[in-house]
Biopython code that builds the backbone (N, CA, C, O; Angstrom):
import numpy as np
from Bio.PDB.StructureBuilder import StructureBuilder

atoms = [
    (1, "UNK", "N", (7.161, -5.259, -17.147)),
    (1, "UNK", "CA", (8.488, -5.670, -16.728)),
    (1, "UNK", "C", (8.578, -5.529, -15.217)),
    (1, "UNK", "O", (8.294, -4.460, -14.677)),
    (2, "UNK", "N", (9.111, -6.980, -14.281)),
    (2, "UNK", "CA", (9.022, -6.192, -12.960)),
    (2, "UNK", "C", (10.516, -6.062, -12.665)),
    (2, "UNK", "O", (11.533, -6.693, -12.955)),
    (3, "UNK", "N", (10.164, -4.823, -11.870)),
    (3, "UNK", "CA", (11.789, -4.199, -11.404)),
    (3, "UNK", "C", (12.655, -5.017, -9.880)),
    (3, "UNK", "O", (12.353, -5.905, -9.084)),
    (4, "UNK", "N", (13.654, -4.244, -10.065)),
    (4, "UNK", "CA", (14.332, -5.289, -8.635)),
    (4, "UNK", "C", (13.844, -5.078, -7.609)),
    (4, "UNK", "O", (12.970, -4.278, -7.272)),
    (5, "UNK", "N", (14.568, -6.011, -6.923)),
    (5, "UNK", "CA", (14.008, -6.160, -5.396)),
    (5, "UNK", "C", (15.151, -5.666, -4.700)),
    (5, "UNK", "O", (15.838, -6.354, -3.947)),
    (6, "UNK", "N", (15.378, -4.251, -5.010)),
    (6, "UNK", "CA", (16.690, -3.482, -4.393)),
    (6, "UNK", "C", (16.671, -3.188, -3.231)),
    (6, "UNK", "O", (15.582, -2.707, -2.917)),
    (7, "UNK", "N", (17.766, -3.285, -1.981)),
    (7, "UNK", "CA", (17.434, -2.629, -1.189)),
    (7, "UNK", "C", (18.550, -2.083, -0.878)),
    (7, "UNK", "O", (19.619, -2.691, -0.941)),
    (8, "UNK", "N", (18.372, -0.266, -0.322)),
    (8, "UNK", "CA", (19.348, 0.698, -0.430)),
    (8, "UNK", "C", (19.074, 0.904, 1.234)),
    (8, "UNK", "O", (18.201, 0.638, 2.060)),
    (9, "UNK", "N", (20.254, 1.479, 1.179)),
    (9, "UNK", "CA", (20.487, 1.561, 3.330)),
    (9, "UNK", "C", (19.467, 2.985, 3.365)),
    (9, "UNK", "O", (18.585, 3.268, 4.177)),
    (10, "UNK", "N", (19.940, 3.729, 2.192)),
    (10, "UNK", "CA", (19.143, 4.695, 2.406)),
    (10, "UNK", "C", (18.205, 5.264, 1.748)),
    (10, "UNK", "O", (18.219, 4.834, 0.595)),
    (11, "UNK", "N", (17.153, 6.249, 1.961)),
    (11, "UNK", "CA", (16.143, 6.758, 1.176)),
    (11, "UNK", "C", (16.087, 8.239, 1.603)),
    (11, "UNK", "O", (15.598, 8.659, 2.652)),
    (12, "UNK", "N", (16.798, 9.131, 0.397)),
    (12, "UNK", "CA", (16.307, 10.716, 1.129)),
    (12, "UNK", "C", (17.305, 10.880, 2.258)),
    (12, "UNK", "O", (16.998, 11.737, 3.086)),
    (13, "UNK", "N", (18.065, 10.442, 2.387)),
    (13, "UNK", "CA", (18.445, 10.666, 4.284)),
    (13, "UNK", "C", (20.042, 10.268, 4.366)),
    (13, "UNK", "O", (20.401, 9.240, 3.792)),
    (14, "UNK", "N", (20.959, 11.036, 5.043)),
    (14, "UNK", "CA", (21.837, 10.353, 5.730)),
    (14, "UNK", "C", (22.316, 9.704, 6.259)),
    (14, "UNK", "O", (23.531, 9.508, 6.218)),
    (15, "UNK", "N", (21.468, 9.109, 6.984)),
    (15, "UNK", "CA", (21.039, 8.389, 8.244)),
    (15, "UNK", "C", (21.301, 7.102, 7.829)),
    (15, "UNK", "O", (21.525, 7.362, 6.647)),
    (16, "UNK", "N", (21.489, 5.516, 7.941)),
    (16, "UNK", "CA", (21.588, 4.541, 7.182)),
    (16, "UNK", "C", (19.826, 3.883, 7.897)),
    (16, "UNK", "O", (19.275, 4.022, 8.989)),
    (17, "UNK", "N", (19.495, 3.267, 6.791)),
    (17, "UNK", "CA", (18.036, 3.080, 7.913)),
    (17, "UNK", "C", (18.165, 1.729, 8.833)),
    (17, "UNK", "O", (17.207, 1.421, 9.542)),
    (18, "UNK", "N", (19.262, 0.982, 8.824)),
    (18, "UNK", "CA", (19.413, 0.158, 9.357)),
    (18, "UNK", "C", (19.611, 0.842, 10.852)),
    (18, "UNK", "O", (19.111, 0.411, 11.890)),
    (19, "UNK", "N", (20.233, 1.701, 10.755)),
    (19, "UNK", "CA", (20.657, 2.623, 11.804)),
    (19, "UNK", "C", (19.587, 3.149, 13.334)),
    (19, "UNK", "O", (19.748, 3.159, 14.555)),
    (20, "UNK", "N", (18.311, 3.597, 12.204)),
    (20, "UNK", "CA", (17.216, 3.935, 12.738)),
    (20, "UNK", "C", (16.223, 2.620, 13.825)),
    (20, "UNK", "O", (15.575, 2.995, 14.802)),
    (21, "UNK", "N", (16.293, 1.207, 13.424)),
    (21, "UNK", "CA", (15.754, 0.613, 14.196)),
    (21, "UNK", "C", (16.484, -0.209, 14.720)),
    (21, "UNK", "O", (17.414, -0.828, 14.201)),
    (22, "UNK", "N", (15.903, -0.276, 16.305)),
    (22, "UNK", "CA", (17.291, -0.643, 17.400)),
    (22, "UNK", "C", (17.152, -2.171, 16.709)),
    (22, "UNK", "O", (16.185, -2.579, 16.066)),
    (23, "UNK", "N", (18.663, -3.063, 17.091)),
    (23, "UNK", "CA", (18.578, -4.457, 16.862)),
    (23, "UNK", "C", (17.914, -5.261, 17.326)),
    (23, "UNK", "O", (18.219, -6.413, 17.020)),
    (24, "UNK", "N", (16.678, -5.066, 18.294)),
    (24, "UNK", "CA", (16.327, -6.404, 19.098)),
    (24, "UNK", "C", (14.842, -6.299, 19.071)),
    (24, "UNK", "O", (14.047, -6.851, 19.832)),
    (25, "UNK", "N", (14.491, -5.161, 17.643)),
    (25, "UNK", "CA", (13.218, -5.189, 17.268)),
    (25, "UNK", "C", (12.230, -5.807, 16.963)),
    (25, "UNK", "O", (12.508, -5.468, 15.812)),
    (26, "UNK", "N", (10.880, -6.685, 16.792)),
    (26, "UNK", "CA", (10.632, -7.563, 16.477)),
    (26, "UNK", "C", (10.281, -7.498, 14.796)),
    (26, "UNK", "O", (9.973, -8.519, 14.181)),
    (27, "UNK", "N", (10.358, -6.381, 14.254)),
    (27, "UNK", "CA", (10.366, -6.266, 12.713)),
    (27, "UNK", "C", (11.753, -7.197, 12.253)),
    (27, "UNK", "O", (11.782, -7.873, 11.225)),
    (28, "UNK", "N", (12.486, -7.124, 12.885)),
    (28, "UNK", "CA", (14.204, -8.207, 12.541)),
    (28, "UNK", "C", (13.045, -9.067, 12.092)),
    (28, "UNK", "O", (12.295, -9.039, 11.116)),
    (29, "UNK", "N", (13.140, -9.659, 12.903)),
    (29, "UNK", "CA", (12.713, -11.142, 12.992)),
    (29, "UNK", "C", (11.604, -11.627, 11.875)),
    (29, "UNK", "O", (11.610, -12.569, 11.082)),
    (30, "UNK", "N", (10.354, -10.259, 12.235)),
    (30, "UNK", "CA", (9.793, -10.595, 11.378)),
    (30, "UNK", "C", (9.986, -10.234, 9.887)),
    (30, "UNK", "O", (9.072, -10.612, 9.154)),
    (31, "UNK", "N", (10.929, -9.624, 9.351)),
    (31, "UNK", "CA", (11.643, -9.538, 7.944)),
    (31, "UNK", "C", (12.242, -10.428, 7.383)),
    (31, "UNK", "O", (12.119, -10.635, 6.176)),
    (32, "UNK", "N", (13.108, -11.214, 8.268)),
    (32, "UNK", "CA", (13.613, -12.234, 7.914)),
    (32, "UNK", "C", (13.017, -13.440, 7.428)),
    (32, "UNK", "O", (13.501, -14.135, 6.535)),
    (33, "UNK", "N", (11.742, -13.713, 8.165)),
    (33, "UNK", "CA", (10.590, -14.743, 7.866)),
    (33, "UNK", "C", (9.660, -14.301, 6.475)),
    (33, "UNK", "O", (8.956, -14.988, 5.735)),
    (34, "UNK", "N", (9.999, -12.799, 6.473)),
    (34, "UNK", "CA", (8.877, -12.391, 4.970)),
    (34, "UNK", "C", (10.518, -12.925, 3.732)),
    (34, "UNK", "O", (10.550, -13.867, 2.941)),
    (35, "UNK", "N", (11.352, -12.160, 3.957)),
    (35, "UNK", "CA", (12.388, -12.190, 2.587)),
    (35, "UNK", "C", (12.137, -13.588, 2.302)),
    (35, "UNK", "O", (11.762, -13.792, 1.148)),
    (36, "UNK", "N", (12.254, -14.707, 3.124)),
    (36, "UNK", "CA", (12.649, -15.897, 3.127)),
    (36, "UNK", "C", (11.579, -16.473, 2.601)),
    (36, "UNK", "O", (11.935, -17.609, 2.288)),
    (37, "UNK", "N", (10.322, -16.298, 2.296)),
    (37, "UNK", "CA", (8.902, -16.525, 1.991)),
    (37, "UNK", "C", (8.814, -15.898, 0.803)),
    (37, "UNK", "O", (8.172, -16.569, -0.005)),
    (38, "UNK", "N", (9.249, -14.768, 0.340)),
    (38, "UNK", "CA", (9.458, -14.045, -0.396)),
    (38, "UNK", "C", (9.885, -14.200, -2.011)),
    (38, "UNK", "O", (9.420, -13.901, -3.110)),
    (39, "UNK", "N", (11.175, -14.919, -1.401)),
    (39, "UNK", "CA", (12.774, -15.570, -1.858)),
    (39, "UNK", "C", (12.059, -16.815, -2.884)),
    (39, "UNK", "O", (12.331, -16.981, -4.073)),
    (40, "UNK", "N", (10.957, -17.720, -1.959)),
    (40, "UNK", "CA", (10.791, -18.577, -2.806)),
    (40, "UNK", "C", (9.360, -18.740, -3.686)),
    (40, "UNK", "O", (8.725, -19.732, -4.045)),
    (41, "UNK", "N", (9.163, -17.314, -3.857)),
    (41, "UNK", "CA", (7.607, -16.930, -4.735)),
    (41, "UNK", "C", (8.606, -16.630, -5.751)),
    (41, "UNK", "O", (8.274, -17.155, -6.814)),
    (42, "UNK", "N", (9.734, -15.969, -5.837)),
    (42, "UNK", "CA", (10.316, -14.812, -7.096)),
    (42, "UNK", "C", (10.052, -16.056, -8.047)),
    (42, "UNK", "O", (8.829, -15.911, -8.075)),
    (43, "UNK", "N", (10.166, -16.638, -8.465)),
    (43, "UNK", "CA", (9.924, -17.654, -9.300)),
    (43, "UNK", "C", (8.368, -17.208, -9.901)),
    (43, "UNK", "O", (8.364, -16.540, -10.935)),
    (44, "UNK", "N", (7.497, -17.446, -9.483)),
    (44, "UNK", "CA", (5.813, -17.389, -9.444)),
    (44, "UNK", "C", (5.983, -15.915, -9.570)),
    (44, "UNK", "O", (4.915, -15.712, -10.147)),
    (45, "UNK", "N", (6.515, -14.740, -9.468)),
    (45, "UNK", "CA", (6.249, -13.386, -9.637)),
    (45, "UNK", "C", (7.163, -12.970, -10.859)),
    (45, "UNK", "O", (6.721, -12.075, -11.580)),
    (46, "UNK", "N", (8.293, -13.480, -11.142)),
    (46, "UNK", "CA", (8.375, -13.165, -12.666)),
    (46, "UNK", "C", (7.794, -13.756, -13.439)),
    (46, "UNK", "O", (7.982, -13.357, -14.588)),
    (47, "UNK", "N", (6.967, -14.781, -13.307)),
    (47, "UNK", "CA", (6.230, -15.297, -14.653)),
    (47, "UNK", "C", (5.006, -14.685, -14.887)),
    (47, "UNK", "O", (4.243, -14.861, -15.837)),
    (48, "UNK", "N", (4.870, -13.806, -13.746)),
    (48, "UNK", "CA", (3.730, -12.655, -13.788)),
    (48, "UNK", "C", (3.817, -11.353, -14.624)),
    (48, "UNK", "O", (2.840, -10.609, -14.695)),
    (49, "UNK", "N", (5.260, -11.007, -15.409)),
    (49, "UNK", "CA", (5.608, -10.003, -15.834)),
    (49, "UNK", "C", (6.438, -10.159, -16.928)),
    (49, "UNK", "O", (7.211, -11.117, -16.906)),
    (50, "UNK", "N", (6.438, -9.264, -18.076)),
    (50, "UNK", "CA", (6.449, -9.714, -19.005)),
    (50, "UNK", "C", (8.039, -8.851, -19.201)),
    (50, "UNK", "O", (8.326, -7.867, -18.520)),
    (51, "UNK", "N", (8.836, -9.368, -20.118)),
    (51, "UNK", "CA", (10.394, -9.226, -20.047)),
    (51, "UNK", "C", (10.834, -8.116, -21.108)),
    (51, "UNK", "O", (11.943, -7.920, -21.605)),
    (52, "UNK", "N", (9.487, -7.377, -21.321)),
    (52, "UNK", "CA", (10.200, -5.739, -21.647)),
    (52, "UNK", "C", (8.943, -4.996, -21.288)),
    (52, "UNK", "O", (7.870, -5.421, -20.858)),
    (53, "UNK", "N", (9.299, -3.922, -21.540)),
    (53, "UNK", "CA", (8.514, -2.518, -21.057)),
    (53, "UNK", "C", (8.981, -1.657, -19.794)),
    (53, "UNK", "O", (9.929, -1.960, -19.069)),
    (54, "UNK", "N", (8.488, -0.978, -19.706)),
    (54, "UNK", "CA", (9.170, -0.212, -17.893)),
    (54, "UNK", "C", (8.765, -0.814, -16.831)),
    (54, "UNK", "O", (7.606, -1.120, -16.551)),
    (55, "UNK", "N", (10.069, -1.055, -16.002)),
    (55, "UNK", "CA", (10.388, -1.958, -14.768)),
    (55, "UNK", "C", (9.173, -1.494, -13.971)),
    (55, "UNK", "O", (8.836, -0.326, -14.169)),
    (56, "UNK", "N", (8.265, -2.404, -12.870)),
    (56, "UNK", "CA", (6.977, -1.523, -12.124)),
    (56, "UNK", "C", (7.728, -1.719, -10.533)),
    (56, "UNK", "O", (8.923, -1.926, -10.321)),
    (57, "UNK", "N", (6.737, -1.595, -9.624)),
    (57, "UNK", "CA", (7.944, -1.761, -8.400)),
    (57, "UNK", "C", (7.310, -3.283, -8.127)),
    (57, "UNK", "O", (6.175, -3.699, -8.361)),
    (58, "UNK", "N", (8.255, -3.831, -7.653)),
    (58, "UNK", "CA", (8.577, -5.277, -7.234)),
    (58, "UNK", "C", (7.347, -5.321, -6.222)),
    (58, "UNK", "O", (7.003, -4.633, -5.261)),
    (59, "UNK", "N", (6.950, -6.203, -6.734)),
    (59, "UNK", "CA", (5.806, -7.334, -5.871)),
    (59, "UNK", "C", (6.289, -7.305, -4.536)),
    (59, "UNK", "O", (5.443, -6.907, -3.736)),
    (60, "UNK", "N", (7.359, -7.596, -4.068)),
    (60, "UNK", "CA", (8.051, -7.828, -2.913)),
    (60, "UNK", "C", (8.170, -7.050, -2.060)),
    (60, "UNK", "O", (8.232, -7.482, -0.909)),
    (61, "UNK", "N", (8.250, -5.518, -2.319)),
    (61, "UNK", "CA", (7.800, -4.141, -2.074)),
    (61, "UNK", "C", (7.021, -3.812, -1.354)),
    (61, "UNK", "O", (7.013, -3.260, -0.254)),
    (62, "UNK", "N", (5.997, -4.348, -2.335)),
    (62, "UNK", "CA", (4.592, -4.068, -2.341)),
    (62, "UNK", "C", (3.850, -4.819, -0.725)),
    (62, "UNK", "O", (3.118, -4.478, 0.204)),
    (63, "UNK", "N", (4.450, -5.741, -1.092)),
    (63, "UNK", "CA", (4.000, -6.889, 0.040)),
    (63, "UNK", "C", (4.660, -6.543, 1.077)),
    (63, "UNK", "O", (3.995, -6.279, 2.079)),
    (64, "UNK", "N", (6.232, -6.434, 1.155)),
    (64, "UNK", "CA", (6.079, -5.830, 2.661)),
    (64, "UNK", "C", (6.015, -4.471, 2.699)),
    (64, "UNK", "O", (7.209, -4.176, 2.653)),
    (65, "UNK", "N", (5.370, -3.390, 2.757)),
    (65, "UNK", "CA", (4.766, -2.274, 2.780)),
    (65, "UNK", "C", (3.244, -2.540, 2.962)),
    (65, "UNK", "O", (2.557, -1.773, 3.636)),
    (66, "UNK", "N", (2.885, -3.304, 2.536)),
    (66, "UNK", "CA", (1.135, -3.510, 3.176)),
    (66, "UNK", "C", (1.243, -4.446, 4.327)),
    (66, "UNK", "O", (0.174, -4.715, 4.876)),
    (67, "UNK", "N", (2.585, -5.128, 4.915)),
    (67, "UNK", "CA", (2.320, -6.033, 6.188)),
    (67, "UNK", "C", (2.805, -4.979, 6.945)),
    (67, "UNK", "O", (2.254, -5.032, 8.045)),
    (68, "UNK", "N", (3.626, -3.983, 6.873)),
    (68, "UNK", "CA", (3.658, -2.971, 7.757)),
    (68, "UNK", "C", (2.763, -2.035, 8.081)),
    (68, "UNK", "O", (2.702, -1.479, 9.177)),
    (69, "UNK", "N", (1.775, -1.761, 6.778)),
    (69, "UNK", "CA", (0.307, -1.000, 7.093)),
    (69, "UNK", "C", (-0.119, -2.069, 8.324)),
    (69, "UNK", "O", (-0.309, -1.745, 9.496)),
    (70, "UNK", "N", (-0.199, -3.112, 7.889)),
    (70, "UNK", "CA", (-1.158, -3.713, 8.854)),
    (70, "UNK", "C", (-0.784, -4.277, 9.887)),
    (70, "UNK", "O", (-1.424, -5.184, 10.419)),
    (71, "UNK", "N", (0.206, -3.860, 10.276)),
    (71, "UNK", "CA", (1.368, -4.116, 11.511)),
    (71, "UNK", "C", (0.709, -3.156, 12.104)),
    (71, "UNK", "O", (-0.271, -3.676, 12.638)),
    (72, "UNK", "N", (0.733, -1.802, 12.332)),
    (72, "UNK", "CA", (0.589, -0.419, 12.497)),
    (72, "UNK", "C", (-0.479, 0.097, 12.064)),
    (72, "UNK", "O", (-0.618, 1.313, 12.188)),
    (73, "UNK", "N", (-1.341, -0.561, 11.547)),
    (73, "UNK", "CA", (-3.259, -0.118, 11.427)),
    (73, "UNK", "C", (-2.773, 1.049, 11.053)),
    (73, "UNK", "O", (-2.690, 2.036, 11.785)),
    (74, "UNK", "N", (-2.346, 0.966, 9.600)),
    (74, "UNK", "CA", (-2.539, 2.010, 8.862)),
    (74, "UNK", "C", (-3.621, 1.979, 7.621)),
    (74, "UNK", "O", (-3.881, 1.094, 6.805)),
    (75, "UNK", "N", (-4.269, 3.617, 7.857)),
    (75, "UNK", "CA", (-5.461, 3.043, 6.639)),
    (75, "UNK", "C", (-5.017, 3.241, 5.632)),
    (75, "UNK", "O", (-4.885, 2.155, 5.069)),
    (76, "UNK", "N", (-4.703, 3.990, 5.057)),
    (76, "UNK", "CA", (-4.095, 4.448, 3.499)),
    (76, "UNK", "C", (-2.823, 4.470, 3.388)),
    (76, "UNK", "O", (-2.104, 4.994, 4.239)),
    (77, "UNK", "N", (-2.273, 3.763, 2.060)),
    (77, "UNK", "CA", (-1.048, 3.918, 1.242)),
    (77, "UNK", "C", (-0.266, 5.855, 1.635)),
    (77, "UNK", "O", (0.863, 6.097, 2.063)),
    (78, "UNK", "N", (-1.150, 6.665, 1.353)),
    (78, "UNK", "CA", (-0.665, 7.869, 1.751)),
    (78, "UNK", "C", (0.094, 7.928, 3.365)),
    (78, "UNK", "O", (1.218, 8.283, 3.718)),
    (79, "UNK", "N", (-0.919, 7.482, 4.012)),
    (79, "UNK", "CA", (-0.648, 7.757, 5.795)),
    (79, "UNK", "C", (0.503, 6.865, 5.664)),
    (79, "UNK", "O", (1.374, 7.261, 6.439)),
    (80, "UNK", "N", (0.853, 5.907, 5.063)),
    (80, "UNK", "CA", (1.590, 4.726, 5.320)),
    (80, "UNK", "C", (3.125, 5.762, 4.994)),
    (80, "UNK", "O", (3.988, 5.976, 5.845)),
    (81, "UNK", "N", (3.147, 6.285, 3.565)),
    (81, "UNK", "CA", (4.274, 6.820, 3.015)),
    (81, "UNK", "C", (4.226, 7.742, 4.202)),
    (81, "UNK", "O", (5.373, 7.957, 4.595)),
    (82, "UNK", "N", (3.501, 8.237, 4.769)),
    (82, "UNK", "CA", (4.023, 9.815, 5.865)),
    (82, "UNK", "C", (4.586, 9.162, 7.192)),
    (82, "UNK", "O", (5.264, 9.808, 7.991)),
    (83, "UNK", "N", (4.293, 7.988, 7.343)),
    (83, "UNK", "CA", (4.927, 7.152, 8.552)),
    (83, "UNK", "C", (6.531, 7.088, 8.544)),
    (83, "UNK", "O", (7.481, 7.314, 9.294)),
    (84, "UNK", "N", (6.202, 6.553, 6.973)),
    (84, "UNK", "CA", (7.769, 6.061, 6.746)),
    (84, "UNK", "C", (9.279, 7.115, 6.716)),
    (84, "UNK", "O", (10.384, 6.605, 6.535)),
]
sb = StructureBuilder()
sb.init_structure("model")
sb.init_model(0)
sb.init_chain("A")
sb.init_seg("    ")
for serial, (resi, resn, name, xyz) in enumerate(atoms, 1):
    if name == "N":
        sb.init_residue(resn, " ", resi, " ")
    sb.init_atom(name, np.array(xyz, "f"), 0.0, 1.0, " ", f" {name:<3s}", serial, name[0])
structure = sb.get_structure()
């Protein structure tokens, strides 16, 4: 089953994370170009998953969390989560 493509201001924190990166960042920009790329796979990524069992984390996730590894030459999923 794949799960949503939620996104919460926050994680763990007070802080709103929108908060945390200034506006004139070039991650804006380049987020906007992934959702939007993104937006028109969801089609092609639920037919990848089957419509019961426990929700897994969203493809979409997944994908941008490894363009930010590789934004930031990160080697491992671990180093990546201690960045974040």
């Amino acid at each position: 089953m794949r799960g949503g493509d939620d996104r919460t201001g926050e994680l763990f924190s007070y802080v709103d994370l929108e908060a945390r990166v200034r506006r004139n960042h070039p991650l804006r920009a380049i987020r906007t170009i992934v959702n939007e790329a993104l937006s028109a796979l969801e089609r092609e990524f639920a037919a990848l998953y089957s419509p019961i069992g426990r929700p897994s984390i969203p493809p979409e996730k997944l994908l941008r969390a490894m363009l930010l590894q590789a934004f930031y030459s990160i080697r491992s999923e671990r180093l990546l989560m201690e960045r974040l």
